[in-house]
N, C-alpha and C positions, 0 to 999 in steps of 0.2 A: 419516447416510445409511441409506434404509433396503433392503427388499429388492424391493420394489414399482419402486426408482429404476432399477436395473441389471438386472431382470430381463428373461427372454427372453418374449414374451408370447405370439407365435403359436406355438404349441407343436405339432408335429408328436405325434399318438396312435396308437398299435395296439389291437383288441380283442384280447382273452386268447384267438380262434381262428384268429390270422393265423399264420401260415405264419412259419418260422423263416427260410427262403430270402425270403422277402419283407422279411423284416423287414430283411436285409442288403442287398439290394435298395437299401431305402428308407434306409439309414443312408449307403449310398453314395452315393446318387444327392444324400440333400440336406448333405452331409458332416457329418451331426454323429455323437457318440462313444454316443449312448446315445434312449430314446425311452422315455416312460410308457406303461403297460398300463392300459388304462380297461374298466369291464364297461358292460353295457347298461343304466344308469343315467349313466354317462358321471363314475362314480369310478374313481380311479387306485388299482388294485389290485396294481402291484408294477412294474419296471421293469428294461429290457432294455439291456443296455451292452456295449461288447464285450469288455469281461470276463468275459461270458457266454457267450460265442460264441466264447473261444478254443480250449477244447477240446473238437474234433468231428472225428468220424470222417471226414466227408465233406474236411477241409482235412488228414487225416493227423494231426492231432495228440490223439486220445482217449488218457486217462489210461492209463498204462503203473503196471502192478499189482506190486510185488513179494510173495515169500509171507510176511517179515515183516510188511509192511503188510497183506496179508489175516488177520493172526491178530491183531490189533489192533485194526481196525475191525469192526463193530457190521455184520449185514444187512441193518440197516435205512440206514446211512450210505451202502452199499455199490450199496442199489436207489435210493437217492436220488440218489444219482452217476451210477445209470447213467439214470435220467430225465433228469435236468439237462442229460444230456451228447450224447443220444441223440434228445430228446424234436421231434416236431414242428412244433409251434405253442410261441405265446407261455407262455401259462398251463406249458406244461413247463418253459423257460429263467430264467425271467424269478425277480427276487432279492425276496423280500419279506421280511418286513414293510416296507413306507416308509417314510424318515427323511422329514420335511418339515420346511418352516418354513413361515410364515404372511407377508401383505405387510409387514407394520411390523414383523419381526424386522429388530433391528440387522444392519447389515455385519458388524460382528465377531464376534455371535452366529453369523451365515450360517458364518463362516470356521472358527469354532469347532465346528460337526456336521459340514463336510468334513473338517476332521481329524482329529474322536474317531472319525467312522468309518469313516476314510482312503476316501471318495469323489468322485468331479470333479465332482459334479453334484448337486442336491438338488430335488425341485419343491417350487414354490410355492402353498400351498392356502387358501382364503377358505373355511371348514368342509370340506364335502365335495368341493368344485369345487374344481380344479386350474384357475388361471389366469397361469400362468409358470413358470419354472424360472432357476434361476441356475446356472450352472457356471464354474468356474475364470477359465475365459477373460473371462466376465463381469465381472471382477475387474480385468480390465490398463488398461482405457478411465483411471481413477482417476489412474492413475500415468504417463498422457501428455496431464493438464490442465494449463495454466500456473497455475501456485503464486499464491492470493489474494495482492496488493499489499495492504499495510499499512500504507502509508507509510511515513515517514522514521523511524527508531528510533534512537536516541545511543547511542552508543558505551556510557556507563555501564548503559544498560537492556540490553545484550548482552552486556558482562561481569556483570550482577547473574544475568539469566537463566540462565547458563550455571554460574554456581555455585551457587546454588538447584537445577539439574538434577543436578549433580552430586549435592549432598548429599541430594537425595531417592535416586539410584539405587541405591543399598544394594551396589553393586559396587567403588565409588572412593573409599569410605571410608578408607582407608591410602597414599591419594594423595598425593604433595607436588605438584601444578600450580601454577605459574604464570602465569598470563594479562595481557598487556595487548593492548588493542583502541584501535585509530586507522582512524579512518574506516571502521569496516566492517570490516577487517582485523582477524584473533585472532594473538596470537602466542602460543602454548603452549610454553612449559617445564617443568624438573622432571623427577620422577623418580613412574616407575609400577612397578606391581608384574609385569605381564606385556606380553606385544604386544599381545592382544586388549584390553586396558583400554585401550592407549595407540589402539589402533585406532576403539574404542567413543566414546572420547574425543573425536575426533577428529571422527567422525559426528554426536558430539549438539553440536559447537558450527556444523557445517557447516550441519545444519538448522534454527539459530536465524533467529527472520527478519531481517533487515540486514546477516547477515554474508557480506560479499563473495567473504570467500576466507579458507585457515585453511594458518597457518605452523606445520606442526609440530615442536617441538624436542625433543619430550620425549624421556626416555630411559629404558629397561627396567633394573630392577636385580632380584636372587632375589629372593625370601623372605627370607633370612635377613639380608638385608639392613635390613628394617626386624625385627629381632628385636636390640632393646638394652633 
């Protein structure tokens, strides 16, 4: 999937001299958490979220200074704080450089620049043009589709698959599981080395495709348990 599939396309814009109260205005009015900054070329030059807008004087909350942390910080840190914090238009608030992705970055690559640069949001750009955005929420639609039918899968293809999954996950190594599978049904026994294995476990035969339902038996022993 790519990011062209799940993106938001009518994208709400501000230029870098709209008005800071407007810009709240317009986050309210059309509910969303954030909004690109475009210049008079109609590129996105940096982007306004309300991360941005939490601390200001006008809602009471402008950064409170201690004198350690003034002996600390830099003048130049200190005038750029109080822009950021203080400033009246876009071009003041607004967070740049842009992180972006492009249409045909993967899903995962998407999921992977909201979390190295812990963001909700990222736009979407074709060179210079900004033509979508994705954010988190763009993400949920995925995981309220009904799951591809595959057909009828045997019992032996769901217990193969499931210990092939096992011994690639580099976690269940030290595992003694048991498995038999009737009709779609896994019955799991044995002994694991923690809960979370036996939990993990538990997950990756639930997601196999055929498997109806999953009996868990296993049972947690220490560490030192498998140490002979």
């Amino acid at each position: 999937m790519r990011a062209r599939e799940i993106m938001t396309k009518r994208v709400q814009t501000v230029s870098t001299d709209t008005l800071v109260r407007d810009i709240a205005r317009l986050m309210l009015r059309r509910r969303i958490s954030a909004v690109p900054v475009v210049d008079r070329k109609r590129q996105v030059v940096g982007i306004v979220s309300e991360s941005d807008l939490m601390r200001r004087p006008e809602s009471g909350t402008a950064p409170r200074h201690s004198w350690w942390l003034d002996l600390i910080e830099t003048p130049q840190a200190r005038a750029r704080e109080y822009a950021k914090t203080r400033g009246l238009r876009a071009r003041d608030v607004m967070t740049r450089p842009i992180v972006s992705v492009t249409p045909d970055t993967d899903v995962a690559d998407v999921v992977d620049v909201l979390e190295r640069w812990n963001i909700k949001r990222v736009p979407v750009m074709r060179g210079q043009r900004l033509v979508g955005i994705v954010s988190r929420r763009d993400l949920l639609p995925a995981l309220v589709r009904p799951r591809k039918s595959t057909g009828k899968v045997s019992d032996a293809a769901i217990s193969e698959t499931l210990r092939r999954k096992m011994k690639a996950s580099g976690w269940s190594a030290n595992t003694l599981v048991n498995m038999a599978v009737a009709k779609g049904i896994v019955e799991l026994s044995g002994i694991v080395q923690s809960e979370d294995e036996r939990h993990a476990i538990r997950v990756m035969a639930e997601t196999i495709a055929g498997v109806r339902t999953v009996k868990d038996g296993l049972r947690v022993y220490p560490d030192y348990a498998y140490a002979s």
